[in-house]
C-alpha positions, 0 to 999 in steps of 0.5 A, spaced: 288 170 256 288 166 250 294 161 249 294 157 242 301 154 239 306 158 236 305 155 229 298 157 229 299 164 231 305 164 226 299 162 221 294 166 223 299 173 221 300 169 214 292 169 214 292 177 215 297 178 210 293 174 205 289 179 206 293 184 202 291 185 195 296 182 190 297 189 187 300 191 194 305 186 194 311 189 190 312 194 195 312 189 201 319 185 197 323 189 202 318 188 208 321 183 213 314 180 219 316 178 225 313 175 230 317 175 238 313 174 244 313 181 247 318 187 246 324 187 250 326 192 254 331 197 249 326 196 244 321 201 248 326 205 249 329 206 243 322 207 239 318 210 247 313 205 247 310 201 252 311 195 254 305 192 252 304 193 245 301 189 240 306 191 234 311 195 230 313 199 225 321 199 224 323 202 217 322 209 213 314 209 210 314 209 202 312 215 201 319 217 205 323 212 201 326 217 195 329 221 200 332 216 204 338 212 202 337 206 207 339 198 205 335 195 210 329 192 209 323 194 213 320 191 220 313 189 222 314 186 228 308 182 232 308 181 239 304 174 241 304 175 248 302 181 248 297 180 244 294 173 247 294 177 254 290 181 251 284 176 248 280 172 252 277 167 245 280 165 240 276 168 235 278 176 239 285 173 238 285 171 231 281 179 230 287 182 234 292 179 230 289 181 223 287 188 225 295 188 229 298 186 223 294 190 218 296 196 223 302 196 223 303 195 215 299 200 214 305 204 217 309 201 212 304 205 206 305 212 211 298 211 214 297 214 220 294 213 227 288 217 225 287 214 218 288 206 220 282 208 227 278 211 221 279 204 217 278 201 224 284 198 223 286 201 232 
């Protein structure tokens, strides 16, 4: 396990996402990241997923996007906890927090699991 302060694991999602190119960024507007320590208890039941998770994905890929009506912008949720009980260095850490943020905004682009494994992004 891993420990840095909140401020640096919150620089180190804005790094990741630095890493989007800037033609990208128009179909992020309505994406909202969010770091929480760990999923609670009824959002692993409301998504059936494990306690451990690392990030996810809330909201209608955009391919899905014209035949849906939804006003609510989309989710990507990282878990800091989760994510620092995972690694044992700071460089594993900050990989992890990349390749967790690049996942799960991928999902955002109606990449699937299989897809983003091939992009090594799993």
């Amino acid at each position: 396990m891993i420990s840095i302060s909140a401020a640096e694991f919150d620089q180190a999602v804005r790094d990741a996402l630095a890493l989007i190119p800037e033609d990208f960024a128009p179909y992020l507007e309505n994406v909202i990241v969010e770091v929480r320590d760990r999923p609670d208890a009824s959002l692993c039941e409301a998504h059936e997923v494990p306690e451990d998770l690392l990030g996810l994905y809330v909201g209608v890929p955009l391919e899905d996007k014209a035949s849906t009506d939804c006003p609510y912008p989309d989710q990507v949720l990282i878990f800091r906890d989760n994510l620092c009980e995972m690694c044992d260095t700071r460089a594993e850490l900050l990989d992890e927090i990349r390749i967790t943020v690049l996942h799960e905004i991928g999902h955002h682009f109606g990449l699937d699991e299989d897809r983003l494994e091939e992009l090594g992004y799993d």
